[in-house]
KOLZADREN-392073 format. One record per residue: residue in one letter; y, z, x of N, C-alpha, C in turn. Coordinates in steps of 0.2 Angstrom, whole numbers, plus 5000, padded with zeros to 4 digits. Each point is the difference from the previous one (the first is absolute). Layout:
aYZXYZXYZX
...
//
This chain:
x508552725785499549984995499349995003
x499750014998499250005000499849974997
x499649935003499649954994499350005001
x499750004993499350005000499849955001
x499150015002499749925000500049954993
x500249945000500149974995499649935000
x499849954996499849935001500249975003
x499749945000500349945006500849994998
x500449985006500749974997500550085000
x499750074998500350045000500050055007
x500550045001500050045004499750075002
x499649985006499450075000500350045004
x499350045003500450075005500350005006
x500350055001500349995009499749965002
x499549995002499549965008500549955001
x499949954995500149945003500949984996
x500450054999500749984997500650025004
x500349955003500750005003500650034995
x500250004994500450014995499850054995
x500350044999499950034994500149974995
x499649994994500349954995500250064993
x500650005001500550064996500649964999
x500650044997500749984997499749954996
x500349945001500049944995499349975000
x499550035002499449974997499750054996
x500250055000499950054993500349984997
x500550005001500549954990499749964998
x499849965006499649944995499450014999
x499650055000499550004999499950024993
x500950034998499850044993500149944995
x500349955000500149934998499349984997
x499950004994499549974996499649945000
x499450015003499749925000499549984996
x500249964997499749974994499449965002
x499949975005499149975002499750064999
x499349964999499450024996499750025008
x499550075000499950035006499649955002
x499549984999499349934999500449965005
x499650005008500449955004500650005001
x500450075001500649995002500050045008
x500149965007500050005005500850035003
x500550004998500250055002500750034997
x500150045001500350054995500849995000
x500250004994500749964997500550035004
x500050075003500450025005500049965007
x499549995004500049975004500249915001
x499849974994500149954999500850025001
x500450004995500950015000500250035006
x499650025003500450035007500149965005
x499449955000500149965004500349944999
x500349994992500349934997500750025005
x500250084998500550025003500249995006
x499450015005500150005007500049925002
x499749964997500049944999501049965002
x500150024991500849995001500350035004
x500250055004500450065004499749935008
x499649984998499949945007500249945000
x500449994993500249935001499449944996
x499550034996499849964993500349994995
x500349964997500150014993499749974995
x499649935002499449974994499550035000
x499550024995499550035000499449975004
x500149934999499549985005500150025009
x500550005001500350015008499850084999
x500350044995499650085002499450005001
x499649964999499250004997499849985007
x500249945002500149995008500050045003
x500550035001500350075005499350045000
x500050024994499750075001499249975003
x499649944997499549985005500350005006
x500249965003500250035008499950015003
x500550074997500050065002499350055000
x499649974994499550055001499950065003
x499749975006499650035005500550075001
x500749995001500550045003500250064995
x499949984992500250034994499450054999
x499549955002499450074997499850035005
x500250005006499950075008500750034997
x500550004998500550025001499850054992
x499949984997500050034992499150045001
x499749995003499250045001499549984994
x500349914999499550004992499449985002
x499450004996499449994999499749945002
x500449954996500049934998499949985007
x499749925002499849955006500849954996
x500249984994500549985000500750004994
x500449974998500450024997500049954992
x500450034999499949964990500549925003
x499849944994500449955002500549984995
x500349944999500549984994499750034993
x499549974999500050014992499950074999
x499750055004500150064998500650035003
x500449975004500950034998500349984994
x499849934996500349974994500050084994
x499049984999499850044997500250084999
x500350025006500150064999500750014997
x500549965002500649985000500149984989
x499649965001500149984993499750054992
x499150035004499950034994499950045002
x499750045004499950065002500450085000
x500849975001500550045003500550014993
x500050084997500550034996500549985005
x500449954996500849985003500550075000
x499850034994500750055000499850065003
x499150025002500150045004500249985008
x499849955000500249975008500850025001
x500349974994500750005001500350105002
x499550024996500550085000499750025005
x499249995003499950025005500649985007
x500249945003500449965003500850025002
x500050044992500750044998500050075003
x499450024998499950075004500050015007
x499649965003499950005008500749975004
x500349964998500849975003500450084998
x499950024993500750075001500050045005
x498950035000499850045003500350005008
x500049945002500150015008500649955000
x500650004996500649995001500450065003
x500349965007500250045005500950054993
x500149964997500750024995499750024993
x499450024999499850024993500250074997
x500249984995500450034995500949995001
x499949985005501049985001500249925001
x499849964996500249954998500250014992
x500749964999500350014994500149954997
x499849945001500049934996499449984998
x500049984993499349975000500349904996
x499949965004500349934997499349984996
x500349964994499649984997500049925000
x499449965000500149915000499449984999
x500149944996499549964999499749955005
x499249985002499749945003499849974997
x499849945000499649964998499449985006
x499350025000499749995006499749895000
x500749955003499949934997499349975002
x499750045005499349985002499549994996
x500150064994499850014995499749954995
x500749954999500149964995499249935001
x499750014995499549944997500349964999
x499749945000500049924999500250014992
x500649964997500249984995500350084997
x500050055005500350074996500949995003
x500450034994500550025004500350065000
x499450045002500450095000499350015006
x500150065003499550015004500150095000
x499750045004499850064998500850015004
x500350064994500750014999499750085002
x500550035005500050085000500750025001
x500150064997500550044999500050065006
x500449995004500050055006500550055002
x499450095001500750044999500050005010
x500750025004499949985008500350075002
x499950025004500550085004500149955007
x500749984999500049955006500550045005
x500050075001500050045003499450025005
x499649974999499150054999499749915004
x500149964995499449945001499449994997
x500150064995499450024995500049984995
x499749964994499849984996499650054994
x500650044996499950044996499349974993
x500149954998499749984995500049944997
x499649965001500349924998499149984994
x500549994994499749984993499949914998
x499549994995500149945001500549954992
x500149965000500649984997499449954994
x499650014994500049984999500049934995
x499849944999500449954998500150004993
x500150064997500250024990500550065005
x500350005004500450055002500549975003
x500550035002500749995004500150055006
x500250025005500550055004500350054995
x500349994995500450054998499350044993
x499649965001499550044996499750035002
x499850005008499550035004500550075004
x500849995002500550055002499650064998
x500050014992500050085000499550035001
x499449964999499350055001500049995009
x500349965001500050035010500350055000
x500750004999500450055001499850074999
x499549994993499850094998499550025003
x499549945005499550025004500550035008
x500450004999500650035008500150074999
x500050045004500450065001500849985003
x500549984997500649994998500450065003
x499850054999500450075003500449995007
x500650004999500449975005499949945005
x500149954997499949955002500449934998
x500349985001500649934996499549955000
x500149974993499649945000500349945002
x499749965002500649925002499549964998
x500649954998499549934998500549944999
x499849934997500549975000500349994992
x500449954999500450004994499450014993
x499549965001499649994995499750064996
x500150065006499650084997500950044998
x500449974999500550034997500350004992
x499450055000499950034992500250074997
x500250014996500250044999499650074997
x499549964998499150055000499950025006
x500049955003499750025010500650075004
x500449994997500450055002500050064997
x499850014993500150074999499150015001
x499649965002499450015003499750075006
x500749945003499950035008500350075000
x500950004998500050055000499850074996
x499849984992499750074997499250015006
x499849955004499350035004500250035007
x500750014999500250055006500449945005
x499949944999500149985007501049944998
x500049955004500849984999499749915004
x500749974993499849925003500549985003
x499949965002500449945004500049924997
x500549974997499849964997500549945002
x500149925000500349965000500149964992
x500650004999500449984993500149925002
x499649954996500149915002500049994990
x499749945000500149974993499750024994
x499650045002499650014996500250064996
x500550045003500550054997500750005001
x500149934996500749975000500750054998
x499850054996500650054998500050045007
x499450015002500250075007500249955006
x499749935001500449975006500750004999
x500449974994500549994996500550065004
x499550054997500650085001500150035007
x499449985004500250015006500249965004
x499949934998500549965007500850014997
x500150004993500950035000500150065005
x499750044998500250065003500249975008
x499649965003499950015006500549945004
x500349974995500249934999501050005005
x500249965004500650025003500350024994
x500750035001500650054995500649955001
x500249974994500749974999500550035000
x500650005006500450064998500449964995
x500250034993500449974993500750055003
x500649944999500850035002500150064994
x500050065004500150074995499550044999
x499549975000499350055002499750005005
x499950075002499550025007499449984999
x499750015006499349955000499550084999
x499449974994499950105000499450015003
x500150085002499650045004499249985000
x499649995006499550014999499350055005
x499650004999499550055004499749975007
x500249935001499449965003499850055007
x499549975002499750045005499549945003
x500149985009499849945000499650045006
x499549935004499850025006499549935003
x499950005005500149925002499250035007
x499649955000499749995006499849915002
x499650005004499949945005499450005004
x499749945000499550015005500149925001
x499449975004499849955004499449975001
x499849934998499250004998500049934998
x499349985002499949934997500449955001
x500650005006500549965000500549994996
x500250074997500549994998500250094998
x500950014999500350075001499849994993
x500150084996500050014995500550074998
x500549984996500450074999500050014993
x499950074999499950024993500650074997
x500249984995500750034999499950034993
x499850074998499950024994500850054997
x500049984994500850054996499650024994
x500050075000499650034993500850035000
x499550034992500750064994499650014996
x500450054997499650054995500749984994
x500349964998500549994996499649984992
x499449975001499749974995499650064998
x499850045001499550045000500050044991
x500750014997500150014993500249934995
x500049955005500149924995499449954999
x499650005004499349985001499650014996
x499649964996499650004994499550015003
x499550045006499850025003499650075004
x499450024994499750075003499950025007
x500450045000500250055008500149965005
x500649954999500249985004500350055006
x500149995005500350065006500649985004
x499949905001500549995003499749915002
x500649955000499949924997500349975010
x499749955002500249995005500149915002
x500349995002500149925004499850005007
x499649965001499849975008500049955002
x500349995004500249935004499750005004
x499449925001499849995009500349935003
x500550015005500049965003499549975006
x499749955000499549965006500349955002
x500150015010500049955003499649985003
x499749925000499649985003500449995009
x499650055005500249985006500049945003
x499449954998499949955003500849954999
x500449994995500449964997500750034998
x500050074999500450044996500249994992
x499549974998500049994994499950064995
x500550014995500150054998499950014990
x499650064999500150004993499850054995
x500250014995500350065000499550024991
x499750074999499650024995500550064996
x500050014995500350054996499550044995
x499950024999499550044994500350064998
x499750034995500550074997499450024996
x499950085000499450044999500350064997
x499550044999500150074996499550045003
x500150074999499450055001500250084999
x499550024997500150074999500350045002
x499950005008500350045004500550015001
x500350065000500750015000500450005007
x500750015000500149995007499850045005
x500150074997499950065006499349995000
x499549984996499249985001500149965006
x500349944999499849935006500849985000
x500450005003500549955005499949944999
x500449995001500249925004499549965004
x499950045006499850005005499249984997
x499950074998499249994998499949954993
x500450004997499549934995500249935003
x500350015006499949945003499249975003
x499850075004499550005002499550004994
x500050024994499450014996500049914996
x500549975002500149944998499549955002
x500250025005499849975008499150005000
x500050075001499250015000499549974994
x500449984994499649954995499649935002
x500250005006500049945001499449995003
x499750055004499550045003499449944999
x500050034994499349984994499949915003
x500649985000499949925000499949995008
x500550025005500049995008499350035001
x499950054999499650065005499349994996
x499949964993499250014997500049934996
x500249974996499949935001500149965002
x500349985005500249945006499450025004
x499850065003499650015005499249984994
x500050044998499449974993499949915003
x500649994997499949925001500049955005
x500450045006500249975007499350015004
x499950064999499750015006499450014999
x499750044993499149994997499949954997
x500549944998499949954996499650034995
x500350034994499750034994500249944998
x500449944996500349964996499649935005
x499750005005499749945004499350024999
x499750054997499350014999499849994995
x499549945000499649984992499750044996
x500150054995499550034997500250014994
x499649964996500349994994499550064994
x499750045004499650064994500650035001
x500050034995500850055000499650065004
x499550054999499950045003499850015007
x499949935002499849985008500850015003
x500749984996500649985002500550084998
x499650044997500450074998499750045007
x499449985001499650065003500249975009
x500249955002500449975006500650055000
x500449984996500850024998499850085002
x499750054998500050065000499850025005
x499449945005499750035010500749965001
x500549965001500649965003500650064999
x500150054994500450085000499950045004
x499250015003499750055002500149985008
x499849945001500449995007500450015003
x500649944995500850015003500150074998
x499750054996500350065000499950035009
x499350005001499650035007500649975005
x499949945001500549985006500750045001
x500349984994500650044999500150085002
x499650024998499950105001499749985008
x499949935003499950045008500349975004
x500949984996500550005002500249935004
x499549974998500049915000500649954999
x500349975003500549964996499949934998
x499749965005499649944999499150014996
x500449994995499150014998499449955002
x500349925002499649985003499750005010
x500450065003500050015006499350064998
x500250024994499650075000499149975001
x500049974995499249954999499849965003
x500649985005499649975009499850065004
x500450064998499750075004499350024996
x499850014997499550024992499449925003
x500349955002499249965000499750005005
x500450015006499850015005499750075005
x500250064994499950065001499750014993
x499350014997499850014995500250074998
x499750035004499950075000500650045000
x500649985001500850024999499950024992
x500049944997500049984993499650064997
x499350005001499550034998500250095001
x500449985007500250104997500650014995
x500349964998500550024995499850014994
x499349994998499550004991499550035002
x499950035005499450065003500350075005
x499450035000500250055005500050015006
x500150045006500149955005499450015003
x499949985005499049975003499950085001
x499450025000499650044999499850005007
//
């Protein structure tokens, strides 16, 4: 890319530029900015790129970004070729954050650039759905705080699209207009028991795609019908115990101090008795955990449903697709909260605390795609080496 001469704050001609400024700061250039042109010092792309770069170093309060990037100054503006003697401060990352920045272009821009350079794009087949509540969110004397609806390819690390939940709404009123913004075509939806509807299901599959669902209290006739099925067989003196389909398959792993064995039995026996559009096949899973420190031991059972038929997905595989639901919570909420502290950060504008949540996706997605496993080892490597960071949302130096 070729950049023209531009104003203070923005990026001018080869002479004096280490980085091409392309890929992700043309996305965000196309991001609408609502400041008045009248004294506005620097341009809303480059502000967000360096909130960005900010985080990927180990910022998460707005104040500490604003920090960093003064700092860093000197280092930022030789490396980027900008005009500027210095950089923008707090109130103008507030400012941008709060009024200036279309949220939902930000978000589909964020969406776009994570597919684009996913190492597995187009071959992730899970999309998990779940709710956040961002609790940093929450004002003094409120008890709800900015609620988002989250779709996950927790195959990917990518953050398809997350909506916001508002307070004359519920999750189950917000599901469907997510779901019709998806390309659904081939793809199982997982969620947990709260999205096991019976709308949601002939949703997903009349838009091409197949669900995964868990059966709890909320739909006490299909729990009811699938733990008998699955339920031990009494043998009665003169009657045989009768035929069934089951189909089991068992994994393990290790972690956090403690074993974990997970035991799935699905059937397709329910499949013409189920009050149930396009059921395919009803399943029981067992998790046993032992804690290694004591061998304390305890045991989980759940029972689900889902489109897919057998010869679609096995045993083997809706164990894995079970599994992979969980993704959304391990792999993007805990880290969310663990490790950007999005639920320890004060920001009680909602649009200051959606427009976080969306550079916090864009990160964990970046780390992720360059095959990271401690996300916080990744951001001791990113603060110390700027410039690392800076070439994974530009192009490479010039």
């Amino acid at each position: 890319m070729k950049s023209t001469t531009m104003t203070a704050g923005m990026p001018v001609g080869e002479e004096g530029r280490v980085y091409d400024l392309g890929d992700l700061y043309i996305e965000l250039d196309k991001v609408t900015d609502r400041r008045r042109a009248r004294g506005k010092r620097y341009c809303l792309a480059l502000v967000l790129l360096l909130i960005i770069l900010a985080k990927m170093a180990g910022q998460d309060r707005p104040y500490a970004m604003a920090d960093w990037i003064s700092a860093h100054a000197t280092k930022l503006i030789s490396m980027l070729g900008l005009t500027c003697q210095r950089l923008f401060c707090l109130n103008t990352l507030r400012r941008v954050l709060q009024d200036a920045t279309d949220l939902e272009e930000l978000q589909e821009t964020v969406c776009r650039f994570l597919c684009q350079g996913s190492p597995r794009r187009g071959h992730s087949m899970t999309i998990s759905i779940d709710g956040k509540v961002l609790r940093g969110s929450l004002a003094l004397g409120q008890d709800r705080g900015v609620y988002l609806l989250v779709a996950y390819l927790p195959e990917e690390g990518v953050v398809l699209l997350q909506v916001a939940v508002e307070s004359n709404e519920n999750e189950l009123t917000v599901v469907p207009r997510l779901l019709q913004a998806l390309d659904l075509r081939g793809k199982v939806v997982t969620a947990d028991a709260l999205f096991t509807q019976r709308a949601l299901s002939v949703q997903i599959v009349e838009a091409g795609g197949d669900y995964l669902w868990l059966a709890k209290e909320n739909q006490p006739r299909l729990l009811e019908a699938i733990a008998q099925l699955f339920a031990p067989q009494t043998r009665t003196p003169g009657w045989g115990v009768p035929r069934n389909d089951f189909q089991k398959a068992t994994s393990s792993n290790k972690g956090h101090g403690r074993l974990e064995r997970r035991t799935i039995t699905t059937s397709e026996l329910l499949n013409d008795y189920l009050d149930w559009p396009y059921v395919g096949q009803v399943f029981r899973l067992e998790r046993q955990r032992t804690r290694l420190k004591d061998g304390r031991q305890e045991t989980e059972v759940v029972y689900g449903l889902t489109s897919l038929c057998r010869h679609e997905a096995d045993a083997r595989r809706l164990l894995q697709l079970a599994r992979g639901h969980w993704g959304i919570e391990n792999g993007l909420f805990y880290r969310r909260d663990a490790t950007l502290h999005e639920d320890a950060t004060r920001m009680t504008n909602p649009a200051l605390a959606r427009a976080m949540s969306i550079i916090n996706n864009l990160v964990l997605g970046l780390i992720i795609q360059q095959g990271w496993r401690y996300v916080p080892e990744a951001r001791r490597r990113y603060s110390a080496h700027p410039h690392e960071a800076l070439a994974l949302l530009v192009s490479s130096p010039t």
